[in-house]
N, CA, C and O atoms as a CHARMM CRD file, in Angstrom:
* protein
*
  308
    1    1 UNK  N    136.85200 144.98800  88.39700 PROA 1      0.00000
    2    1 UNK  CA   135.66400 144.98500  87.57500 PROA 1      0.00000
    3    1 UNK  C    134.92500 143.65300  87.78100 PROA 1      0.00000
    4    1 UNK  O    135.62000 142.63900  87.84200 PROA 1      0.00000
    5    2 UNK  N    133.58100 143.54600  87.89600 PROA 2      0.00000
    6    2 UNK  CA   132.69200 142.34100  88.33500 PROA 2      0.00000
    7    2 UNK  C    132.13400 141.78900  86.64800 PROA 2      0.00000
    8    2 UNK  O    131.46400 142.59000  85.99500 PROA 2      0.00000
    9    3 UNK  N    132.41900 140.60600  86.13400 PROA 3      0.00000
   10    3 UNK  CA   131.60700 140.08800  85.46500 PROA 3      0.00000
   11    3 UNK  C    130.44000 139.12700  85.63500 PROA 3      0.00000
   12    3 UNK  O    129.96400 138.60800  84.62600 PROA 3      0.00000
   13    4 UNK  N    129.96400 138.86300  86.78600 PROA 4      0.00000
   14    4 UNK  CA   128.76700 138.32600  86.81400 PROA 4      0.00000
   15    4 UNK  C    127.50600 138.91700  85.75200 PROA 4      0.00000
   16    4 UNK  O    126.75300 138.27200  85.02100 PROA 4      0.00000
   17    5 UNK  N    127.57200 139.93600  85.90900 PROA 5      0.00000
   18    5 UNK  CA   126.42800 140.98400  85.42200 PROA 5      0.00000
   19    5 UNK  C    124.87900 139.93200  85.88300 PROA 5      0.00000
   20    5 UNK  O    124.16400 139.12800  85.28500 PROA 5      0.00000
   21    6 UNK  N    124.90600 140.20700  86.53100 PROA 6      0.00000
   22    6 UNK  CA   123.52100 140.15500  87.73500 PROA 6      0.00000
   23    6 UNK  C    123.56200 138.53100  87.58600 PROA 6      0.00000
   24    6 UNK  O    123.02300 137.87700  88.47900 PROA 6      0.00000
   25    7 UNK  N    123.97400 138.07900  86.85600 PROA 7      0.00000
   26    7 UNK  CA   123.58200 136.32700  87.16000 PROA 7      0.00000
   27    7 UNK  C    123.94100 135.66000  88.81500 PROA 7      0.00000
   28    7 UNK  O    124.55200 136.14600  89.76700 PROA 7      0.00000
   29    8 UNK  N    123.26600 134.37300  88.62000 PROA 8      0.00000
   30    8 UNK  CA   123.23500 134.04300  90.27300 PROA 8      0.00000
   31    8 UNK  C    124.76200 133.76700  90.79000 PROA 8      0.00000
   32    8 UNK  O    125.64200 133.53500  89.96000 PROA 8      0.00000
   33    9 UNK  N    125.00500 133.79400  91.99400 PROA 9      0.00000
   34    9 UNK  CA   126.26300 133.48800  92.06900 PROA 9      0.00000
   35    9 UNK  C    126.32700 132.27000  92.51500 PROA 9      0.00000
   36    9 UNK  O    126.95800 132.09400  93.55700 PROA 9      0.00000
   37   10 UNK  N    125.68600 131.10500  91.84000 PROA 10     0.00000
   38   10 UNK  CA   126.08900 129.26300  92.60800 PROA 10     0.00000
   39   10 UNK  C    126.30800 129.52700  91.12000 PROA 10     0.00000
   40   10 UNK  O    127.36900 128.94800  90.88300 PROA 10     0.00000
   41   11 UNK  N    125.90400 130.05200  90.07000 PROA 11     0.00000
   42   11 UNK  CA   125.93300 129.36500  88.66200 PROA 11     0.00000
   43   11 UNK  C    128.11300 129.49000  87.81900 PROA 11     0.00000
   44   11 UNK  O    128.55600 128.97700  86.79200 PROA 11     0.00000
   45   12 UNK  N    128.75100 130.27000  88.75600 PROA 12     0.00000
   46   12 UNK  CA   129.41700 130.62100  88.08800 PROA 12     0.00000
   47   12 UNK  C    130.29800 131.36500  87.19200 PROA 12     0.00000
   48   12 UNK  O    131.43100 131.19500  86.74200 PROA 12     0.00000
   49   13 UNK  N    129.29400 132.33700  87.08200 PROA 13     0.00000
   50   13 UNK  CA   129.73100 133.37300  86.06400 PROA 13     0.00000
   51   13 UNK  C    128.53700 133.59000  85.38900 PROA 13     0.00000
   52   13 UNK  O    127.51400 133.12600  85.89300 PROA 13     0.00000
   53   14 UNK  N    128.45200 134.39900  84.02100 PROA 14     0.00000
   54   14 UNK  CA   127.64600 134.43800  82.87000 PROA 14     0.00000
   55   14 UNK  C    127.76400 133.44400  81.93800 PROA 14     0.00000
   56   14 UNK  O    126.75300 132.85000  81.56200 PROA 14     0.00000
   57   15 UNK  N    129.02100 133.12900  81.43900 PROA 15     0.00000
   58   15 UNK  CA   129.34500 131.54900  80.31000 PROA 15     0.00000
   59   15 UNK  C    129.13800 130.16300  81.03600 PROA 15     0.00000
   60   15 UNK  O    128.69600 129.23700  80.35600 PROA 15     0.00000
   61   16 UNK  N    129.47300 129.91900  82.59000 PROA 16     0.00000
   62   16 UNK  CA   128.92600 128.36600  83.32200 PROA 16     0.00000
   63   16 UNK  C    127.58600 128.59900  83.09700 PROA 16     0.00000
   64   16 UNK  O    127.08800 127.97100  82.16300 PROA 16     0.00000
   65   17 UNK  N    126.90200 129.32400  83.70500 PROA 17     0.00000
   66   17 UNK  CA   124.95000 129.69200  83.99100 PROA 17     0.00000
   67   17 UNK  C    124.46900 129.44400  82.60900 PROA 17     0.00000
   68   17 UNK  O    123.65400 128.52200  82.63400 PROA 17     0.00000
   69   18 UNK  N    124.64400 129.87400  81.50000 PROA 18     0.00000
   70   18 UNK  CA   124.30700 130.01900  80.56300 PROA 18     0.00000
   71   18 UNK  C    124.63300 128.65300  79.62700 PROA 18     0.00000
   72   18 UNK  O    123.80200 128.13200  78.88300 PROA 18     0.00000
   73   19 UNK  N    125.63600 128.31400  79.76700 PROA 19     0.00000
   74   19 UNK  CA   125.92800 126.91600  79.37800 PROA 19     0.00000
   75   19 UNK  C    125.19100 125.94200  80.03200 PROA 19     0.00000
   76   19 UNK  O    124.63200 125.09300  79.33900 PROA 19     0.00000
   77   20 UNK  N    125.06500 125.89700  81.48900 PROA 20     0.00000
   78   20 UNK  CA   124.17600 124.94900  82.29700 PROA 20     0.00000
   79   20 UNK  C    122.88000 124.99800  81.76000 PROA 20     0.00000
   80   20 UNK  O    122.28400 123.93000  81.90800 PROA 20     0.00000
   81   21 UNK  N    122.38600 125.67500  81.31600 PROA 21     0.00000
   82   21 UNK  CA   120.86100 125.67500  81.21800 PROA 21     0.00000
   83   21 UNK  C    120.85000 125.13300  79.20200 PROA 21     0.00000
   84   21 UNK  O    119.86500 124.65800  78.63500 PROA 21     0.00000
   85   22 UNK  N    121.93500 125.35000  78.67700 PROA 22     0.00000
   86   22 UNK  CA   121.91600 124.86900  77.68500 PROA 22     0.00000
   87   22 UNK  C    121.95700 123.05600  77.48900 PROA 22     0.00000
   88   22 UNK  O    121.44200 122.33200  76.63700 PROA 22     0.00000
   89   23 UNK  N    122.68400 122.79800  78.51100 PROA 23     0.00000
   90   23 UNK  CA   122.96000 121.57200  78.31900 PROA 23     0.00000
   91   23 UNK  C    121.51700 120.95900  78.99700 PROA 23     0.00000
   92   23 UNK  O    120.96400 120.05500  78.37100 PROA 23     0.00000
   93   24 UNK  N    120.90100 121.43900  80.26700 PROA 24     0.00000
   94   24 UNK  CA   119.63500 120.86500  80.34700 PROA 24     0.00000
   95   24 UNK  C    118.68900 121.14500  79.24300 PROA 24     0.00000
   96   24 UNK  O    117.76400 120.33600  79.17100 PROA 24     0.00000
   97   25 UNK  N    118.69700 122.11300  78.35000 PROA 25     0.00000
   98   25 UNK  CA   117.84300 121.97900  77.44500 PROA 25     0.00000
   99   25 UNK  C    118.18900 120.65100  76.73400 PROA 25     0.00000
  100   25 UNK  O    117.61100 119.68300  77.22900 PROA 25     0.00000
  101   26 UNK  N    118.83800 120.43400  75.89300 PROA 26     0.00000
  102   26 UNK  CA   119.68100 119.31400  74.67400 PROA 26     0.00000
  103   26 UNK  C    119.03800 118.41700  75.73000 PROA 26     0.00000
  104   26 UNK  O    117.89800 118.04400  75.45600 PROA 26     0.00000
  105   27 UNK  N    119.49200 118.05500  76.74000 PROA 27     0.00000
  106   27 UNK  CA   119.04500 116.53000  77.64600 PROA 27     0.00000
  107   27 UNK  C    117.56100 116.50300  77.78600 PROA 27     0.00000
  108   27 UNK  O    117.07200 115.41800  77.47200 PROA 27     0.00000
  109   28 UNK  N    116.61000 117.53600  78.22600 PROA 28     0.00000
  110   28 UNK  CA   114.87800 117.35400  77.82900 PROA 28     0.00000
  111   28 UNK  C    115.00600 117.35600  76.77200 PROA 28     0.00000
  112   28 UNK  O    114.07900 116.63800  76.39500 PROA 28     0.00000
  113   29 UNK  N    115.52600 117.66600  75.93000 PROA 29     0.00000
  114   29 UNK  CA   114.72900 117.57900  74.26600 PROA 29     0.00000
  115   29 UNK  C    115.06300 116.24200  73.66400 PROA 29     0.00000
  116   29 UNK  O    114.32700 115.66100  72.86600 PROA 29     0.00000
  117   30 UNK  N    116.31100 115.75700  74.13300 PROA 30     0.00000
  118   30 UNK  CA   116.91400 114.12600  74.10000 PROA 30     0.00000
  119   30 UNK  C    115.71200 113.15700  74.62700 PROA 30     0.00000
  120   30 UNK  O    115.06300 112.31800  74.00200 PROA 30     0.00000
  121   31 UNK  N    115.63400 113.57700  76.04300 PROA 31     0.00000
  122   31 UNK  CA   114.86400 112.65600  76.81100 PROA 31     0.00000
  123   31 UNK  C    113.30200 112.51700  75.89900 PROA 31     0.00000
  124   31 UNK  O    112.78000 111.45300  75.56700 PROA 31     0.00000
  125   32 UNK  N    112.81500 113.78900  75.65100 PROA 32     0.00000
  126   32 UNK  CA   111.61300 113.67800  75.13700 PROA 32     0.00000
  127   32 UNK  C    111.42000 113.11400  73.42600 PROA 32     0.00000
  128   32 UNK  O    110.30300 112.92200  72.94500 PROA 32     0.00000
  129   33 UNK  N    112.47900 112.94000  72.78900 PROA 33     0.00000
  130   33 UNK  CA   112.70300 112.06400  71.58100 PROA 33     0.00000
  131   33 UNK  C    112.98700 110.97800  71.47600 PROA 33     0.00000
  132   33 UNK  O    112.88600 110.27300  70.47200 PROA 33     0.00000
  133   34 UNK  N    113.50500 110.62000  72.83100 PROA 34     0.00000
  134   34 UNK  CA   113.79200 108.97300  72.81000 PROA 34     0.00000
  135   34 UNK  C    112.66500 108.51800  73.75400 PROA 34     0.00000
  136   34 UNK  O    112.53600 107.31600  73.51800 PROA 34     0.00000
  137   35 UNK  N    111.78500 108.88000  74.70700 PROA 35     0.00000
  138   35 UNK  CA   110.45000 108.12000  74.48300 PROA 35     0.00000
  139   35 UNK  C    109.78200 108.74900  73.82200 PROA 35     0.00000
  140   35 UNK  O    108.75600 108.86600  74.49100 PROA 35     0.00000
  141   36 UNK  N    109.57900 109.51900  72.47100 PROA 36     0.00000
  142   36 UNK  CA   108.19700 109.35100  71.68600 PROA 36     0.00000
  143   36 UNK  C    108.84100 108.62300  70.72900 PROA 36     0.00000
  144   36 UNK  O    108.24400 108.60100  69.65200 PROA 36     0.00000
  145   37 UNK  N    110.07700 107.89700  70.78800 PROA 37     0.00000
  146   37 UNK  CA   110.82600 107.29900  69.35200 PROA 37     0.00000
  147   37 UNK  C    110.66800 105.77100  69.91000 PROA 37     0.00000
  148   37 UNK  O    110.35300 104.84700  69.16000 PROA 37     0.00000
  149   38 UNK  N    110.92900 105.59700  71.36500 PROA 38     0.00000
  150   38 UNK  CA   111.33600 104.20800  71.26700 PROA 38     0.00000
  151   38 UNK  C    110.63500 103.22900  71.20300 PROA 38     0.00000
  152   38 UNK  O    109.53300 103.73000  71.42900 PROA 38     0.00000
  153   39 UNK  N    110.39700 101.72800  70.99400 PROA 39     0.00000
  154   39 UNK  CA   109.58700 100.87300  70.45400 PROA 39     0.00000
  155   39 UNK  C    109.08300 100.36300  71.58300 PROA 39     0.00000
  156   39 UNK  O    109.67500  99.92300  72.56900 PROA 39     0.00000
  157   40 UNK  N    107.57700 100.49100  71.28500 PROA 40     0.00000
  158   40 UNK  CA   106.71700 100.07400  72.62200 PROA 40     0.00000
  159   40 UNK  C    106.54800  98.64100  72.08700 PROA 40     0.00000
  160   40 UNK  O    106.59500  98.10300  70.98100 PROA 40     0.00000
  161   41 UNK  N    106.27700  98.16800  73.66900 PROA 41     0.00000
  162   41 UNK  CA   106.01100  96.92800  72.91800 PROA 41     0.00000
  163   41 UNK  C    104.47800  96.65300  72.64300 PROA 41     0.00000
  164   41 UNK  O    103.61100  97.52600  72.67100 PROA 41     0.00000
  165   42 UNK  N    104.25400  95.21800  72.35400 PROA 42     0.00000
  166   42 UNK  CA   103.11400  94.85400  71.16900 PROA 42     0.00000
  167   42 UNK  C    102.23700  94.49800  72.29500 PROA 42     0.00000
  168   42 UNK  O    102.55700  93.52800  72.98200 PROA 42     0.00000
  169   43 UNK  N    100.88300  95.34300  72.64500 PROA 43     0.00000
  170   43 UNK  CA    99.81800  94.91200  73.66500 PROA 43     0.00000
  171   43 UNK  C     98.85800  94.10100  72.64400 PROA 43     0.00000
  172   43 UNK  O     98.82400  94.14900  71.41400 PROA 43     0.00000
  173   44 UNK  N     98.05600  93.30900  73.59300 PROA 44     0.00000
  174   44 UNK  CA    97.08900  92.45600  73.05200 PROA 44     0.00000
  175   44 UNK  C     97.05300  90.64200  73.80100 PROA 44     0.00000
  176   44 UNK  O     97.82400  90.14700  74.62300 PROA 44     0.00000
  177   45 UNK  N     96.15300  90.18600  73.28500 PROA 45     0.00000
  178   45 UNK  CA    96.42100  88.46900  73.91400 PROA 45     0.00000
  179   45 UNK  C     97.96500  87.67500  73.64100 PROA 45     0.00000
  180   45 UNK  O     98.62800  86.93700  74.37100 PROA 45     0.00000
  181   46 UNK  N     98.18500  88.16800  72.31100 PROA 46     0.00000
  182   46 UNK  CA    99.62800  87.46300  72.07200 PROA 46     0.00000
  183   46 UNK  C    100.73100  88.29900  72.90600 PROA 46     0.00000
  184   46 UNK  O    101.81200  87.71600  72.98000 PROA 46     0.00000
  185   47 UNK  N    100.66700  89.46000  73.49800 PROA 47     0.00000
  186   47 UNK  CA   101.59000  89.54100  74.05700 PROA 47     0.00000
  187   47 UNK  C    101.41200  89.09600  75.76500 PROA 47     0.00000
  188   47 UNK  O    102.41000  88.72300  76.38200 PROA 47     0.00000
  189   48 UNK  N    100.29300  89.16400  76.32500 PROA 48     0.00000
  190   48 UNK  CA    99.91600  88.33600  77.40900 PROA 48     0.00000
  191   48 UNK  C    100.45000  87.34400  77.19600 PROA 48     0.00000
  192   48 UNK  O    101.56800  87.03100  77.60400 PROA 48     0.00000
  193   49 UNK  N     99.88700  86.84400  76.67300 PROA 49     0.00000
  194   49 UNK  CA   100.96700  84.84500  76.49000 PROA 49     0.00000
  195   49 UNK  C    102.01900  85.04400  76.39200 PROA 49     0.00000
  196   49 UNK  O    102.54400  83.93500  76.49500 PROA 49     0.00000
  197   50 UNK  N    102.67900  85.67700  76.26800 PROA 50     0.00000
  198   50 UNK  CA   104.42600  85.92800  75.97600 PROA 50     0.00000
  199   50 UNK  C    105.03500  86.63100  77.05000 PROA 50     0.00000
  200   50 UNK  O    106.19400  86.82800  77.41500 PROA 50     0.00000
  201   51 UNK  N    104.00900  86.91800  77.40600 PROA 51     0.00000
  202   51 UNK  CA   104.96000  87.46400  79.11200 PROA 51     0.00000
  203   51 UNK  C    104.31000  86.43300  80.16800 PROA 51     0.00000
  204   51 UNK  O    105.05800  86.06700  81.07500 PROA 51     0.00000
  205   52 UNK  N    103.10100  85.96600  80.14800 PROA 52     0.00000
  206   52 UNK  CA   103.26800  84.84300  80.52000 PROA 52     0.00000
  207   52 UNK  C    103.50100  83.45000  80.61600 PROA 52     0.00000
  208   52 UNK  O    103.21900  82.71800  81.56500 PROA 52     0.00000
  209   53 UNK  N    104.02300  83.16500  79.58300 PROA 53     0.00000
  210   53 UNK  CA   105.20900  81.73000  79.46600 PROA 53     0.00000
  211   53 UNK  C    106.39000  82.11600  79.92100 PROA 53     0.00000
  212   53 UNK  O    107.16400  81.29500  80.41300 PROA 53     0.00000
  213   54 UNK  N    106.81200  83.96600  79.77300 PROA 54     0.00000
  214   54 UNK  CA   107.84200  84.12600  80.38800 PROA 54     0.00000
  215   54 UNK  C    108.33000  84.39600  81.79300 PROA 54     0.00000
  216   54 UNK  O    109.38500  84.74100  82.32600 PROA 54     0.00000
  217   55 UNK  N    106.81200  84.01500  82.24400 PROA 55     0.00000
  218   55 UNK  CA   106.90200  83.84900  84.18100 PROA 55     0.00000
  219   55 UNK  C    106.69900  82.32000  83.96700 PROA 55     0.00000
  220   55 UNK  O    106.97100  81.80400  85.05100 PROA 55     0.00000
  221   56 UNK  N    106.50600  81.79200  83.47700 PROA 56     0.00000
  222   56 UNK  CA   106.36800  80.36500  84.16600 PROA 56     0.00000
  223   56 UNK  C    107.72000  79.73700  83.18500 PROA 56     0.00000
  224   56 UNK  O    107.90500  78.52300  83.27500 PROA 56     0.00000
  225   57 UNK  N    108.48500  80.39600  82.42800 PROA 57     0.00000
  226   57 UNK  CA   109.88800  79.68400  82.14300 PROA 57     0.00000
  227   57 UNK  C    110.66500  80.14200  83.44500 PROA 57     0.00000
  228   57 UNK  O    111.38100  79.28600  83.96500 PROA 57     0.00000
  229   58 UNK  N    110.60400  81.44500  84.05300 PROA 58     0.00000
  230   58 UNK  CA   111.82400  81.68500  85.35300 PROA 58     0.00000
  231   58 UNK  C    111.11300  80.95300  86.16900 PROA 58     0.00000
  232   58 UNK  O    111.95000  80.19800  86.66300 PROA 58     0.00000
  233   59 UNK  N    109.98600  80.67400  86.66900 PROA 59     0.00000
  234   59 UNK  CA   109.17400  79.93600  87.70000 PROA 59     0.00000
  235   59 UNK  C    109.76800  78.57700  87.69300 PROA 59     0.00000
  236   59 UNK  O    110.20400  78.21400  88.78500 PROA 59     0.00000
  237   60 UNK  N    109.86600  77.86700  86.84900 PROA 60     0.00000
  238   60 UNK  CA   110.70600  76.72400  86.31500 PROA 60     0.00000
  239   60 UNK  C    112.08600  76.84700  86.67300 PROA 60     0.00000
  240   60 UNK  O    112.53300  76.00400  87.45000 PROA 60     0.00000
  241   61 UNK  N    112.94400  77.87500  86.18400 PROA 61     0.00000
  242   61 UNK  CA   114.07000  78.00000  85.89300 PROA 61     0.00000
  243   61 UNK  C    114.64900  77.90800  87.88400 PROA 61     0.00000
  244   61 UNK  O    115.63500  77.30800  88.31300 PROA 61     0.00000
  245   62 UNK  N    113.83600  78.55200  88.52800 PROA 62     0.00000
  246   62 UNK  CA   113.86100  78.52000  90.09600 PROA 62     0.00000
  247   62 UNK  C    113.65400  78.10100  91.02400 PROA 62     0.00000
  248   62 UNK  O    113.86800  78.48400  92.17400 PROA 62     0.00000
  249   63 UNK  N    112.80400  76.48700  90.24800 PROA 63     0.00000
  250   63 UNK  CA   112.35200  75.70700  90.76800 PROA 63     0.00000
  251   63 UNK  C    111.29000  75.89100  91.69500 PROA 63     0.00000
  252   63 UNK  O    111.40600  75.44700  92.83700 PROA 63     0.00000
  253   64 UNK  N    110.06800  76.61400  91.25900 PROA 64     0.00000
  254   64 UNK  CA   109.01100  76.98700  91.86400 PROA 64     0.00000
  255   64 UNK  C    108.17600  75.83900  91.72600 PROA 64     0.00000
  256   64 UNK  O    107.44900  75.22700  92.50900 PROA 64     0.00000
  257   65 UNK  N    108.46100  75.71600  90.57200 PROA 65     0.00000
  258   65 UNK  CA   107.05700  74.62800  90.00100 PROA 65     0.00000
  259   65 UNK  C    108.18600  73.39900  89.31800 PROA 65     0.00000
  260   65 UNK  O    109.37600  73.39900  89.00300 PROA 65     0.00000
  261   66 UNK  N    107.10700  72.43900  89.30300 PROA 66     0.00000
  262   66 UNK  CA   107.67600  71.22100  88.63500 PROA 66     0.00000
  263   66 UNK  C    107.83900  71.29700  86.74100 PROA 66     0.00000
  264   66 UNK  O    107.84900  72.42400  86.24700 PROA 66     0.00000
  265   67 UNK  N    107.91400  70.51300  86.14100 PROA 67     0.00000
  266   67 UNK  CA   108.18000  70.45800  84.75200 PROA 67     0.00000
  267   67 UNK  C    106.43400  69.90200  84.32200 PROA 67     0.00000
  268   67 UNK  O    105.69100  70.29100  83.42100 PROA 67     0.00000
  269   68 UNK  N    106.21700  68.79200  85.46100 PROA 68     0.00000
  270   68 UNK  CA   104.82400  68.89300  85.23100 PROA 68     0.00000
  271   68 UNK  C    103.67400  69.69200  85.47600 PROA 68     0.00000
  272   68 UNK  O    102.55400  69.47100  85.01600 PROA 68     0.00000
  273   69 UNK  N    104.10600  70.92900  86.45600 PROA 69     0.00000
  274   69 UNK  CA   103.35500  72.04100  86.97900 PROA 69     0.00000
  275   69 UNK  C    103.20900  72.36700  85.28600 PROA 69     0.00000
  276   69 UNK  O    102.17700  72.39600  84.61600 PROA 69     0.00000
  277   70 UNK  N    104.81700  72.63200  84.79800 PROA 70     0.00000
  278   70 UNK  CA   105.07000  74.15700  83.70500 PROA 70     0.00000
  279   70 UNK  C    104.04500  73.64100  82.65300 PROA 70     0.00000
  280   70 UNK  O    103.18200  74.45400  82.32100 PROA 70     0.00000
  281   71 UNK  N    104.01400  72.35000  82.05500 PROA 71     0.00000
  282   71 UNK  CA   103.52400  71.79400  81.02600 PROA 71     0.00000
  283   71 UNK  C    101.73700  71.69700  81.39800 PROA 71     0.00000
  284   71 UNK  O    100.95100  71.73500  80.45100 PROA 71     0.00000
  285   72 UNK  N    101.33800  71.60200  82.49100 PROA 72     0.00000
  286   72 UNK  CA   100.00900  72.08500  82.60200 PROA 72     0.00000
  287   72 UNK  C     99.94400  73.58500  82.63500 PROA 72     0.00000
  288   72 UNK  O     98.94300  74.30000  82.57300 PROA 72     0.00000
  289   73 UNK  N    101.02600  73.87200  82.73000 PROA 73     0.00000
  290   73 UNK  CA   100.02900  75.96400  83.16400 PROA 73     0.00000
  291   73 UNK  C    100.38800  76.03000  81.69800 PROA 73     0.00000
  292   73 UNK  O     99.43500  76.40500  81.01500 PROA 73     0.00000
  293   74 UNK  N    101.69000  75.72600  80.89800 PROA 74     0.00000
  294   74 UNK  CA   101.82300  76.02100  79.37800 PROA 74     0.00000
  295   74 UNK  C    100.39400  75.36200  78.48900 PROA 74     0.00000
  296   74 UNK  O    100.22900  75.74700  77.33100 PROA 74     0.00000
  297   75 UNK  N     99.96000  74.92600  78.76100 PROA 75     0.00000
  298   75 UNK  CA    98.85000  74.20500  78.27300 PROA 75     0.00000
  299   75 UNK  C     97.39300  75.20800  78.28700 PROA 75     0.00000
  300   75 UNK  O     96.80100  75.71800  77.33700 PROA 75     0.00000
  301   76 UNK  N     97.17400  75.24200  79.38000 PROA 76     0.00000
  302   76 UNK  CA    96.43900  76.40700  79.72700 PROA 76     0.00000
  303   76 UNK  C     96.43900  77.69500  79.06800 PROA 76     0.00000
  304   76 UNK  O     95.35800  78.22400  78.81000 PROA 76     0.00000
  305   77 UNK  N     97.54400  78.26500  78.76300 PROA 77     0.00000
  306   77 UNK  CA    97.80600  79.44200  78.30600 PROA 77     0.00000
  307   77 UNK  C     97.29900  79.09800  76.63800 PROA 77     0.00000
  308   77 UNK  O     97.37000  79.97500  75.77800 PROA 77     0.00000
């Protein structure tokens, strides 16, 4: 006796196939709740300045620029 009953045959059976497509559901519906949930960050001038002091602290940190480079471009900003 065949239990596939017409399902594909890479999926498994009727209970793997049917389970597989369950579990991709739960994971899009996951995926799509955790970015409309997660915390964007804060656009505007204050966050410009804050991502850029935070290139010219690793710029520093890597010795790109001097301490007197950082303290004129921090100045600037």
């Amino acid at each position: 006796m065949m239990w596939n009953c017409g399902t594909l045959p890479w999926s498994g059976g009727w209970m793997i196939g049917h389970s597989l497509w369950g579990l991709l559901l739960v994971v899009g519906v996951g995926a799509l709740l955790w970015t409309a949930c997660k915390p964007r960050r804060p656009s505007g001038p204050s966050a410009d300045r804050a991502d850029s002091l935070e290139i010219l602290k690793l710029r520093l940190a890597r010795g790109e620029i001097s301490i007197e480079e950082y303290n004129t471009l921090k100045s600037m900003l």
